[in-house]
C-alpha positions in Angstrom: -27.3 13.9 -17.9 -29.0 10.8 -16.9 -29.1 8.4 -14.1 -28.3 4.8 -14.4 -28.7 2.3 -11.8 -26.5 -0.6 -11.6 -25.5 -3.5 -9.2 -22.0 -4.0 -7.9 -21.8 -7.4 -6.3 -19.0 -7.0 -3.8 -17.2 -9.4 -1.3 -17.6 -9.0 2.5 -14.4 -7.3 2.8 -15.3 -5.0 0.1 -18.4 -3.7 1.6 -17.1 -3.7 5.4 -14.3 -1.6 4.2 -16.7 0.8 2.0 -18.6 1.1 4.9 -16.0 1.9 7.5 -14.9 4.6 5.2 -18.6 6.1 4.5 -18.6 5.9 8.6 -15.0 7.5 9.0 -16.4 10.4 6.5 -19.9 11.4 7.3 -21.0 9.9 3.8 -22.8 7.4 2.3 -21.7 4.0 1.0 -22.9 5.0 -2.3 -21.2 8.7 -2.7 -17.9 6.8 -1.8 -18.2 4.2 -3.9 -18.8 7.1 -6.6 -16.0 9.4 -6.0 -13.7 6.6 -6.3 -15.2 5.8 -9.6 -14.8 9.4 -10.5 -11.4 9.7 -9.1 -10.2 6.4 -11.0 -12.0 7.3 -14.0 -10.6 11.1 -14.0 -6.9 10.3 -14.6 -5.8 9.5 -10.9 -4.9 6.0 -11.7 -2.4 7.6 -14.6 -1.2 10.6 -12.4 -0.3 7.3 -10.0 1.3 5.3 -12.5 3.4 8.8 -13.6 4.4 9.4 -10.2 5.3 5.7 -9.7 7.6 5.4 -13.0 9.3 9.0 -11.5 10.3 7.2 -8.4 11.6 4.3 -10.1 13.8 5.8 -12.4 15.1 8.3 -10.2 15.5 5.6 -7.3 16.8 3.0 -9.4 20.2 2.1 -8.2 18.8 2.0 -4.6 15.9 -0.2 -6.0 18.6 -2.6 -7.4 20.2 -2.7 -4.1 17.6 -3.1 -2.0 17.0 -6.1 -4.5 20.0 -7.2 -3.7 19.6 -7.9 0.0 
């Protein structure tokens, strides 16, 4: 496996964020920014979007009243 450099152009909030969270966990900006490629990449976005359409169909007529309010 190779390396491959890249630049990721963020905005201010982006970075101050990434960097409170490297600070918060002992890590670097990069291996945070990595892990949440890895973990989006990986199938946590579709484990989110399962877990999400579970809620939504089991909570549905209290979603539909709350709409209601």
């Amino acid at each position: 496996m190779s390396d491959m450099a890249m630049t990721l152009r963020l905005t201010e909030e982006e970075t101050e964020a990434l960097r409170r969270t490297a600070e918060a966990e002992g890590r670097s900006m990069q291996d945070v920014a990595r892990q949440a490629i890895r973990d989006y990449t990986g199938g946590w976005a579709e484990q989110r979007d399962a877990f999400l359409r579970e809620i939504v169909e089991r909570d549905a007529n209290l979603l539909r009243r709350l709409g209601e309010a």
